[in-house]
C-alpha positions as a LaTeX table, in Angstrom:
\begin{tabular}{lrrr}
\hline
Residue & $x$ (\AA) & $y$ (\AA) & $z$ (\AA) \\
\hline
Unk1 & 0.00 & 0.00 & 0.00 \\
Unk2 & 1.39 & 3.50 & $-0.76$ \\
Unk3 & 2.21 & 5.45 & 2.37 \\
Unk4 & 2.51 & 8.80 & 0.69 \\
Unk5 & $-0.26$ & 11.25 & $-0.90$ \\
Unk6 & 1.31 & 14.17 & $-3.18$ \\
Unk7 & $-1.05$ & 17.20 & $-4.93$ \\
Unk8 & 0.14 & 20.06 & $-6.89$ \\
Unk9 & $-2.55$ & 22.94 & $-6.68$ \\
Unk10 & $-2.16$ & 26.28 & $-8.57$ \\
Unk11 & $-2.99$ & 28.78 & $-5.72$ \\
Unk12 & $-3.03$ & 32.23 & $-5.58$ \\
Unk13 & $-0.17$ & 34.80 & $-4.16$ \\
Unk14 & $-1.23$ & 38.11 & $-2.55$ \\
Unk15 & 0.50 & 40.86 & $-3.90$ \\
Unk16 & $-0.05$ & 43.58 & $-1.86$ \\
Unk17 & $-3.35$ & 44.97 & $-0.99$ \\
Unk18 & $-5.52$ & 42.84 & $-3.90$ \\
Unk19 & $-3.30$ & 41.78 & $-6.33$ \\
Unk20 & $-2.92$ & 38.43 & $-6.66$ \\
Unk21 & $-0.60$ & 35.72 & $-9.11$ \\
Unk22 & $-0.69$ & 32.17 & $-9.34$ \\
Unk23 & 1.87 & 30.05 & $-8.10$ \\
Unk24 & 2.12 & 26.21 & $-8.00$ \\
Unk25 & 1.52 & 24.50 & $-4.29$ \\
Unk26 & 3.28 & 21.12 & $-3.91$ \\
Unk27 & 1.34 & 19.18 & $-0.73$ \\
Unk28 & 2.86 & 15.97 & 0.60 \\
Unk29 & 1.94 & 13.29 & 3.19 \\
Unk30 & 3.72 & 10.71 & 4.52 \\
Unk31 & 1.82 & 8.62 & 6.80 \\
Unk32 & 5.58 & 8.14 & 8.73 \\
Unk33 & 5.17 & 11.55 & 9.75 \\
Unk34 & 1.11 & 11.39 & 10.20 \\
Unk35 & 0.31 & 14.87 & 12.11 \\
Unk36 & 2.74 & 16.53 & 9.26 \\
Unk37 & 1.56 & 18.05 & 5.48 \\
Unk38 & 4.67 & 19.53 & 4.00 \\
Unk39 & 3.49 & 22.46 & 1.42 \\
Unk40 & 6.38 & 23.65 & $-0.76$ \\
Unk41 & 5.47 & 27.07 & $-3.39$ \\
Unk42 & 7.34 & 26.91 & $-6.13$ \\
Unk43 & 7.37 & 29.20 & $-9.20$ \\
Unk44 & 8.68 & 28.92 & $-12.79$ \\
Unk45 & 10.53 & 26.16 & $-11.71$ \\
Unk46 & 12.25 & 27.94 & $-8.50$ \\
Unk47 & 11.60 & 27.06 & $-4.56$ \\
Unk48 & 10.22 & 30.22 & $-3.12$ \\
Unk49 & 8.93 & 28.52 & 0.45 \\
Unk50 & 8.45 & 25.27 & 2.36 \\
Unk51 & 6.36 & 24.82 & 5.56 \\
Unk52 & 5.52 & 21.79 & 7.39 \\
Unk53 & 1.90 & 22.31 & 8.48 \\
Unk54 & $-0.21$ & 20.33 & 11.10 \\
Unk55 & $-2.48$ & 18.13 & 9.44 \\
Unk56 & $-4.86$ & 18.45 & 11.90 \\
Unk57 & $-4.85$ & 22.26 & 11.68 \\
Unk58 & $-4.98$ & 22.28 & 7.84 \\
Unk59 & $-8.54$ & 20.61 & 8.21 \\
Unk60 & $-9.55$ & 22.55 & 10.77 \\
Unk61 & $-8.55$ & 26.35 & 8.68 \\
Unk62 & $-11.34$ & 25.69 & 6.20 \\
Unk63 & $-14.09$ & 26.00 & 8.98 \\
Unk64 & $-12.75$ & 28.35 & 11.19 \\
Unk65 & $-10.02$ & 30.70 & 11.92 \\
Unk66 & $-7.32$ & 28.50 & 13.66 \\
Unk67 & $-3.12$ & 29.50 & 14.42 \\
Unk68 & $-1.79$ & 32.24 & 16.34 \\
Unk69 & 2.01 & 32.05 & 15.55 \\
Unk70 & 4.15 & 32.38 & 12.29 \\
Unk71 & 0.97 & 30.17 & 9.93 \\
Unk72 & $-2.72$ & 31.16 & 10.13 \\
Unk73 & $-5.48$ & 29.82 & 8.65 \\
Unk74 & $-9.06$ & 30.92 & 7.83 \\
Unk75 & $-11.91$ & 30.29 & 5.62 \\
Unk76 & $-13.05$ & 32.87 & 3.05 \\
Unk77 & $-15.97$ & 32.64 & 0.61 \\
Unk78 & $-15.34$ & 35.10 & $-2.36$ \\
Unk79 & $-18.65$ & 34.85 & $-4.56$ \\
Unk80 & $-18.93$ & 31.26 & $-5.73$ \\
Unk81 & $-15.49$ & 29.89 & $-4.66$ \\
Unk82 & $-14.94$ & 28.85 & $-1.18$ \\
Unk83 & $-10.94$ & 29.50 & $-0.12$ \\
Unk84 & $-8.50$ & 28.92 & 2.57 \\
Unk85 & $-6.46$ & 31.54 & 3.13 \\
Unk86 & $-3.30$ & 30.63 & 4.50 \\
Unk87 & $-0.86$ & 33.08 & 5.95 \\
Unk88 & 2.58 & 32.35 & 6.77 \\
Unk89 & 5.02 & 34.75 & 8.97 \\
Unk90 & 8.74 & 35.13 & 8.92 \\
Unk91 & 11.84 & 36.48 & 9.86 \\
Unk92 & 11.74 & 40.17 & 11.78 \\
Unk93 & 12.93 & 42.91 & 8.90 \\
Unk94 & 14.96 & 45.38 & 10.51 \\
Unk95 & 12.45 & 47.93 & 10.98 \\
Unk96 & 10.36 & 45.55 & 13.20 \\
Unk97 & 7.88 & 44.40 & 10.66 \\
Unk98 & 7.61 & 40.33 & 9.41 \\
Unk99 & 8.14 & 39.09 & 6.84 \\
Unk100 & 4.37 & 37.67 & 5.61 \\
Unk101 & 2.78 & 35.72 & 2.83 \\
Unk102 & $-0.43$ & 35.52 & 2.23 \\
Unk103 & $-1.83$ & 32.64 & $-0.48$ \\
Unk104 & $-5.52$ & 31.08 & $-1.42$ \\
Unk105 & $-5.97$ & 27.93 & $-2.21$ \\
Unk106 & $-9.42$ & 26.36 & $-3.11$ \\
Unk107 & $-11.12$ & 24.99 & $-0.30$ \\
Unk108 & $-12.61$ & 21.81 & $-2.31$ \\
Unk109 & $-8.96$ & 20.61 & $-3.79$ \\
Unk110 & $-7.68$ & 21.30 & 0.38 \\
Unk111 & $-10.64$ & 19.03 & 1.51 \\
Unk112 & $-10.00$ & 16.60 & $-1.35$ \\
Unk113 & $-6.02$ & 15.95 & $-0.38$ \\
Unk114 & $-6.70$ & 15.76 & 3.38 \\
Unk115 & $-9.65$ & 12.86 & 2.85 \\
Unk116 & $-6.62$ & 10.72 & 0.94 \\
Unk117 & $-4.38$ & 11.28 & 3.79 \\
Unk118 & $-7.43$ & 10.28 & 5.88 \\
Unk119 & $-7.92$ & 7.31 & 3.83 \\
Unk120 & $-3.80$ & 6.74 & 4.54 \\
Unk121 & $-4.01$ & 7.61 & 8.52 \\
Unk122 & $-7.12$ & 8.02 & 10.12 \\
Unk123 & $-7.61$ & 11.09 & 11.83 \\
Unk124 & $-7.17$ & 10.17 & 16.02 \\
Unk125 & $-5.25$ & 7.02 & 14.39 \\
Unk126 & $-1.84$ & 8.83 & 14.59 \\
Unk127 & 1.05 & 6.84 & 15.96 \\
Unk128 & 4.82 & 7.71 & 16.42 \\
Unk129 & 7.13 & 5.71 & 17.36 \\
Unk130 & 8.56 & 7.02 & 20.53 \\
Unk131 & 10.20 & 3.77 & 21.72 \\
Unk132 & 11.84 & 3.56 & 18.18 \\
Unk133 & 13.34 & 6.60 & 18.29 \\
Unk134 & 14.29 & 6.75 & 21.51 \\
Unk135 & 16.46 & 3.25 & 20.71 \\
Unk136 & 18.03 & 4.86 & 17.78 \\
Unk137 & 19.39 & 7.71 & 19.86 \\
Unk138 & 20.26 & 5.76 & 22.53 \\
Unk139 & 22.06 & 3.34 & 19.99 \\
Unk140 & 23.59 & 6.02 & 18.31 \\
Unk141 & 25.05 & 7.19 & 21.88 \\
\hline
\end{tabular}
């Protein structure tokens, strides 16, 4: 059985106040790692960001606000198209601002990746192996 689900979703980059241009969203799941969704943004072939989001908090963004730190989440209807809108906070610029990113994604392809990580690792099913790793490092001592 495959352990890993991949999607790539064109989603949308804020650029400044409304502007907004597409770039390519590369989600992964490896049910290894089962609270984990790795999200790299890539455009014209170049890396511009990779997060490693909560799973659980992914699924949770596209009903209600959720996050408080550096990645945000929140649902936004815009006409007929339901969105997540994901925002993602970095490094302190000199002048005391963040850096920030701000992307939508369509809510439906969101719900559609986390059901086949579902189907992978059910959610409350979660597992790590704690005595595992704890033998490695001790091994490795």
């Amino acid at each position: 059985m495959n352990s890993f689900v991949h999607k790539t979703l064109v989603v949308q980059l804020q650029a400044g106040a409304a502007d907004r241009f597409p770039v390519l969203a590369h989600l992964s799941y490896d049910a290894d790692d089962p609270f984990a969704v790795t999200v790299v943004f890539s455009h014209d072939g170049r890396v511009l960001a990779r997060w490693t989001l909560d799973r659980e908090m992914l699924g949770d963004g596209l009903s209600r606000p959720v996050g408080v730190g550096d990645v945000r989440f929140r649902p936004v209807s815009t006409g007929p198209w339901d969105e997540l809108c994901m925002e993602f906070y970095g490094d302190a610029h000199p002048d005391g601002g963040r850096h920030h990113a701000v992307v939508f994604v369509w809510a439906t392809a969101v719900a559609a990746f986390l059901r086949e990580t579902h189907d992978l690792v059910a959610p409350g099913q979660e597992e790590i192996g704690v005595d595992d790793f704890l033998a490695e490092v001790i091994a490795g001592s």
